[in-house]
C-alpha positions in Angstrom: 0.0 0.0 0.0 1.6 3.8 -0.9 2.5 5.9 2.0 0.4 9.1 1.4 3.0 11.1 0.7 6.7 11.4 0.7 6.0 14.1 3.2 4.2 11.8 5.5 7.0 9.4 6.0 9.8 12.0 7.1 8.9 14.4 9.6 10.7 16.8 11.8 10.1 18.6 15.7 9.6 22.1 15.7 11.6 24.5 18.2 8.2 26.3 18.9 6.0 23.1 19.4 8.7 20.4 20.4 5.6 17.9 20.5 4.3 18.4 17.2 5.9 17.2 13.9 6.0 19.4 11.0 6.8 18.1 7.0 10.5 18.3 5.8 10.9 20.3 2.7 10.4 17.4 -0.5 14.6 17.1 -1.1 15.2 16.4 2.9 12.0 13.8 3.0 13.3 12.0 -0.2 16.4 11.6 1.2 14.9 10.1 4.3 13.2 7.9 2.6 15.6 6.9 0.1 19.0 7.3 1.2 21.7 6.9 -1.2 23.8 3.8 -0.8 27.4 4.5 0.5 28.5 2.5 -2.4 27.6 3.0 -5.9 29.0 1.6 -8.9 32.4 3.7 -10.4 31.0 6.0 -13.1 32.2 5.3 -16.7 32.6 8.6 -18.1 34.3 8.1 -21.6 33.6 11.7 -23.1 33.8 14.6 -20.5 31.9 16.9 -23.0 29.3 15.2 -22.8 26.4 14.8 -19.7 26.4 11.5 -18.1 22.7 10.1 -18.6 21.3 8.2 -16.2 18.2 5.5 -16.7 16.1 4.2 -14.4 13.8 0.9 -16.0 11.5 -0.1 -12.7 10.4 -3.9 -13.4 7.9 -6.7 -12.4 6.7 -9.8 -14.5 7.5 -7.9 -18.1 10.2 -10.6 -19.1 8.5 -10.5 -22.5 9.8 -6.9 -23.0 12.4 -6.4 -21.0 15.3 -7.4 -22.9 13.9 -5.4 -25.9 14.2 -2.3 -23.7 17.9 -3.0 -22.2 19.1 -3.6 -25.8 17.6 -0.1 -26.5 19.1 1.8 -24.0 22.8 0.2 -23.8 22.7 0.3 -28.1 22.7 3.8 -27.8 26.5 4.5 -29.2 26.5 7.0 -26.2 29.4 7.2 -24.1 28.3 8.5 -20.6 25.4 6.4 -19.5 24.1 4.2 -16.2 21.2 1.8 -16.2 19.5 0.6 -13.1 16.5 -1.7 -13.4 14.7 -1.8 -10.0 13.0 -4.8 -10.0 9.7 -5.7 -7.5 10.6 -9.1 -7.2 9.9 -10.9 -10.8 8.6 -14.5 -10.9 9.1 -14.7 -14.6 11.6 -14.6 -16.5 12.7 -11.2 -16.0 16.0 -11.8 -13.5 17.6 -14.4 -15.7 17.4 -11.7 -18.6 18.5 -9.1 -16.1 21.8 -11.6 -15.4 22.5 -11.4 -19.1 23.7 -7.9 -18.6 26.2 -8.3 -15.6 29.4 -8.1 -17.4 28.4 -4.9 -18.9 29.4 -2.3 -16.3 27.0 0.7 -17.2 24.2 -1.9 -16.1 23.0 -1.9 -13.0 20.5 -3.9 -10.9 18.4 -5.0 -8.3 14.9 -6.5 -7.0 13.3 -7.2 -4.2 9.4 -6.4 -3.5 8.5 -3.2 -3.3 5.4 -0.6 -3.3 4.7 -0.1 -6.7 6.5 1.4 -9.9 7.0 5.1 -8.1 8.9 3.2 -5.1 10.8 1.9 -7.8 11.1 5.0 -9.3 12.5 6.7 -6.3 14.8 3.7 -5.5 16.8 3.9 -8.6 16.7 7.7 -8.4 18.5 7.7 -5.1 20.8 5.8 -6.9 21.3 8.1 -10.4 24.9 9.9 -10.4 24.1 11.7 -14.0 23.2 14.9 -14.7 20.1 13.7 -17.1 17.9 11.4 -16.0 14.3 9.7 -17.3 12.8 6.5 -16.4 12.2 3.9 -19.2 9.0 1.5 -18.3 10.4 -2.5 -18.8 8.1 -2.5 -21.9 9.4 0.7 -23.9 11.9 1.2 -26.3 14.7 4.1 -26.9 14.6 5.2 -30.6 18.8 5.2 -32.3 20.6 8.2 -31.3 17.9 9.4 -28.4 20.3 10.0 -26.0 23.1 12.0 -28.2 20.3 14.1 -29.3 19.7 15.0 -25.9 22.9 15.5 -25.0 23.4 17.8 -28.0 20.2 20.2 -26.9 21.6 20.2 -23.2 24.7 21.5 -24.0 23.2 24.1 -26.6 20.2 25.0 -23.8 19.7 26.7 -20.8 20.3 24.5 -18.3 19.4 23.4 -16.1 16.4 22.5 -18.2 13.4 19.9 -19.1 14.6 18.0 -22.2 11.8 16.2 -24.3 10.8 14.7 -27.6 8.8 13.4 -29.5 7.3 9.3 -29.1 6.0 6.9 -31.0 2.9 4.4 -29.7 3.5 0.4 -30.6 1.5 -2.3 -29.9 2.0 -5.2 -28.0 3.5 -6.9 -30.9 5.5 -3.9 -31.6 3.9 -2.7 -34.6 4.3 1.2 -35.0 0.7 3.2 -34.8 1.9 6.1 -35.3 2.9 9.3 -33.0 1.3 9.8 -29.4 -1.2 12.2 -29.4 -1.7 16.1 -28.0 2.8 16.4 -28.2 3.4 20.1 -28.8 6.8 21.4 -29.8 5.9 24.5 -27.4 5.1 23.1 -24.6 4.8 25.2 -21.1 3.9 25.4 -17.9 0.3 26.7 -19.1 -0.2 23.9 -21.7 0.6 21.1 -19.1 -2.0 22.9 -16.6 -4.7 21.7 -19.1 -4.8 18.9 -17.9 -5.1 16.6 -20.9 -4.9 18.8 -23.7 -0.9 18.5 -23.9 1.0 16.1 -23.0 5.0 15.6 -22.1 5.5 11.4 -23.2 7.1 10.2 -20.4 10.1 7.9 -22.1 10.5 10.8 -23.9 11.2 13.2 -21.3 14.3 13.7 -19.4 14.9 15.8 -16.5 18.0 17.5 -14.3 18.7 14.7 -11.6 19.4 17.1 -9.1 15.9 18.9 -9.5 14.1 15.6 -9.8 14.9 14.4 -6.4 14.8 18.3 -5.1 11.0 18.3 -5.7 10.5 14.8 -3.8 10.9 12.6 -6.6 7.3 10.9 -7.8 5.0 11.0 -5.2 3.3 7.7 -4.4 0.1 9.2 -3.1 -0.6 8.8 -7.1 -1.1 5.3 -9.0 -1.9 7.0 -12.6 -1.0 10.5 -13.3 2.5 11.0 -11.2 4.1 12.2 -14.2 1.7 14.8 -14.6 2.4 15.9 -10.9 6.2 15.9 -11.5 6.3 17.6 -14.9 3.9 20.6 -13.3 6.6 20.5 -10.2 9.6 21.0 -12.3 8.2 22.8 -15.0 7.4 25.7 -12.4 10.8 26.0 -11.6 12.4 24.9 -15.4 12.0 25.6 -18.8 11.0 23.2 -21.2 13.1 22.7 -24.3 12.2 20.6 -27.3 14.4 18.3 -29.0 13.3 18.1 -32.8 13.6 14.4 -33.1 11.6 10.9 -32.5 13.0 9.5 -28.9 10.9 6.6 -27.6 8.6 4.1 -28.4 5.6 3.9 -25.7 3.7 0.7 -25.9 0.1 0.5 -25.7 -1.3 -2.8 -24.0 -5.3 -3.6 -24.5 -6.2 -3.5 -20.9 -4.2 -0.5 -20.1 -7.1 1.5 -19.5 -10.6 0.5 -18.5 -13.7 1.9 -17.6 -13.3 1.4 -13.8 -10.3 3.3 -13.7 -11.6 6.6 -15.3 -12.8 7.8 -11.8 -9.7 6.8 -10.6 -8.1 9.0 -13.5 -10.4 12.2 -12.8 -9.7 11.9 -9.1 -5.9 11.7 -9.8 -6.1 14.6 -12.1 -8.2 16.7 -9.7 -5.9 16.4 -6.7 -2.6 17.3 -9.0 -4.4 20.8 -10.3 -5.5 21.5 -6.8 -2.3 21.1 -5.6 -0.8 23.2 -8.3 -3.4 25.7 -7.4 -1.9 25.4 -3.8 1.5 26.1 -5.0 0.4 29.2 -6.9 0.8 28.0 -10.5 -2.9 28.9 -11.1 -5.9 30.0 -9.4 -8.1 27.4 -7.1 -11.3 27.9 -9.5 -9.0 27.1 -12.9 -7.4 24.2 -11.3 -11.1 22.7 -10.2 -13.1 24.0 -13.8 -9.6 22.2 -16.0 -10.3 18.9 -13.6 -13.7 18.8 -14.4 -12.9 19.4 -18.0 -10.6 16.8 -17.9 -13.1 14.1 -16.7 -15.4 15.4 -19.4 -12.9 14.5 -22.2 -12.1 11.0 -20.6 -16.0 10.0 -20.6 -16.3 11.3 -24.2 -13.0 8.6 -25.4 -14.8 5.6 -27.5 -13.7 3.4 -24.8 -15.0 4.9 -21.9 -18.2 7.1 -23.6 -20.8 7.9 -21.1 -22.6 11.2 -22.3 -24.5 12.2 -18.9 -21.1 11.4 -16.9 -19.5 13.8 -19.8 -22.1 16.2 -19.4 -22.1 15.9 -15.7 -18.3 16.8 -15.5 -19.2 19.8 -18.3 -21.5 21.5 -15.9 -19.4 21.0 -12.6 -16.6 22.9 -14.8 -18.6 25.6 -15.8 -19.9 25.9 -12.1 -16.2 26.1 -11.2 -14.9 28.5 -14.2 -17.1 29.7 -16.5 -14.0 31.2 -18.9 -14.1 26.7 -19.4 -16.6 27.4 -22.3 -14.8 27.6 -25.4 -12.6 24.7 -24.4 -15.5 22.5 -23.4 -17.0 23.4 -26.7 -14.0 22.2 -28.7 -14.0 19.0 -26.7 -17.7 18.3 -27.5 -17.1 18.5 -31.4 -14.5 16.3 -31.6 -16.1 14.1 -30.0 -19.4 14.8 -32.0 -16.9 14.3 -35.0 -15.1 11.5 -34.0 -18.4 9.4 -33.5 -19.7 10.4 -37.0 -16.5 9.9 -38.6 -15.4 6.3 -37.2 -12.3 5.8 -35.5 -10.6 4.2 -38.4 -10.8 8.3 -40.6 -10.5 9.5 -37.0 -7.4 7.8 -36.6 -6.0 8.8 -40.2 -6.8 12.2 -39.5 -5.1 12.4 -36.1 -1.8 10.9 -37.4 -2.0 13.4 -40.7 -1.4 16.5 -38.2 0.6 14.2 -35.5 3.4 15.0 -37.3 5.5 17.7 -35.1 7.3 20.6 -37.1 
């Protein structure tokens, strides 16, 4: 079971109030709850130009993938990386693939059980030495040349800074359907506040190390959208630069969403914009009205279409914000368009004007 949040699980006395307990900033509770062992593999740092990258693949059962995804990020041709795969404890074949890749010494590993793919997360990022780092799901691929194009734009950028590109969705199979959608080569801090609307792909998003673990790493109060809360946390702090190439494969599986988890999603997605609200990176009555939007879009999706949940959700947002209007308004025609249509021209259309730049 998660802990609720990081916050929750390292506290501190107060001078004024030595009997009450009070929440250690996110860096100091992350490092409470995931020290950083006193030994850690010797870096291998072949070009000093150049960041060293560091990966983090957390595992459990994927044996059918996992392999692929190694191969993808050790054939990278780039000369300053470390992988650590954090495994929960595998029963498949996963840890006798994992043992393939002992004598190769930018590959790292470990399992035991754990709490979930953020304690995963957070374990191998307590254990990243780079100055770049991303985690690669067990199941996803890195596209040739990923990391030296990010390399290239963090040397050329501001840093520090949010590195991301563009991805690719593939099947179980790994047949290629095309680009994911609502990637914007302008993304912002305002983009990723509509909730939904824009999207950074997670394998194709890296991040400064030192500002990951700074804002707590991912918080495991969240089982669906913690990439959502970490982008907003970083992105109010970071800009966002856009490297102009393809960078991951994401892979879709057939039950990776359901209808019983869309309330699950829309709860999720509430409690990140209200905390973003808390934070000050928009007001309370935005954060609630782009929620409520968000659950409208979700229960207009073919595989989850409910019109009075959609239409519920509509009018809670226009309670909330009425400046929602136009937005909910787009959201209804494509919908309206996408039923008439089919999702086969849907689909064609989408990838037509996926295409980035």
């Amino acid at each position: 079971m998660y802990p609720a949040t990081l916050n929750s699980l390292a506290r501190r006395e107060t001078p004024d109030h030595p009997d009450r307990t009070a929440p250690l900033p996110p860096a100091a509770a992350f490092a409470a709850r995931y020290p950083a062992p006193k030994h850690l593999p010797r870096l291998l740092r072949s070009d000093p130009d150049l960041p060293l990258i560091s990966i983090i693949t957390p595992s459990f059962n994927q044996g059918r993938f996992i392999r692929q995804t190694i191969e993808s990020i050790l054939g990278q041709q780039y000369p300053n990386l470390e992988l650590w795969v954090i495994d929960g404890g595998s029963t498949d074949e996963t840890l006798s693939h994992l043992r393939q890749f002992e004598t190769d010494q930018r590959f790292n590993w470990l399992s035991e059980p754990d709490h979930g793919q953020s304690d995963a997360i957070n374990k191998g990022l307590a254990r990243c030495q780079g100055e770049l780092c991303a985690w690669i799901n067990s199941d996803d691929l890195l596209l040739p040349e990923a990391l030296l194009s990010l390399a290239t734009a963090w040397q050329a950028g501001p840093r520090p800074m949010i590195l991301y590109g563009l991805a690719r969705h593939i099947d179980e199979n790994g047949l290629d359907l095309g680009y994911c959608a609502a990637q914007s080569a302008q993304m912002s801090l305002e983009k990723l506040l509509w909730a939904g609307k824009h999207v950074l792909i997670q394998p194709a998003t890296f991040v400064p190390t030192e500002a990951f673990r700074s804002v707590g790493g991912v918080d495991p109060a969240y089982h669906y959208a913690f990439d959502l809360d970490l982008w907003l946390k970083l992105a109010e702090q970071l800009p966002l630069q856009f490297v102009p190439h393809d960078l991951a494969l994401y892979r879709l599986h057939a039950t990776s969403k359901t209808v019983a988890s869309a309330p699950r999603f829309i709860g999720e997605f509430r409690a990140i914009l209200e905390a973003a609200a808390a934070r000050g990176a928009l007001p309370a009555r935005q954060a609630r009205g782009r929620a409520e939007l968000y659950g409208m879009r979700t229960y207009l999706m073919p595989d989850t279409l409910n019109w009075a949940a959609a239409l519920r959700h509509l009018w809670a947002a226009l309670r909330h914000d009425a400046r929602c209007l136009p937005e909910a308004v787009l959201i209804f025609l494509k919908a309206v368009v996408r039923l008439v249509i089919g999702e086969r021209r849907w689909e064609q259309a989408r990838l037509a004007k996926a295409r980035l730049g």
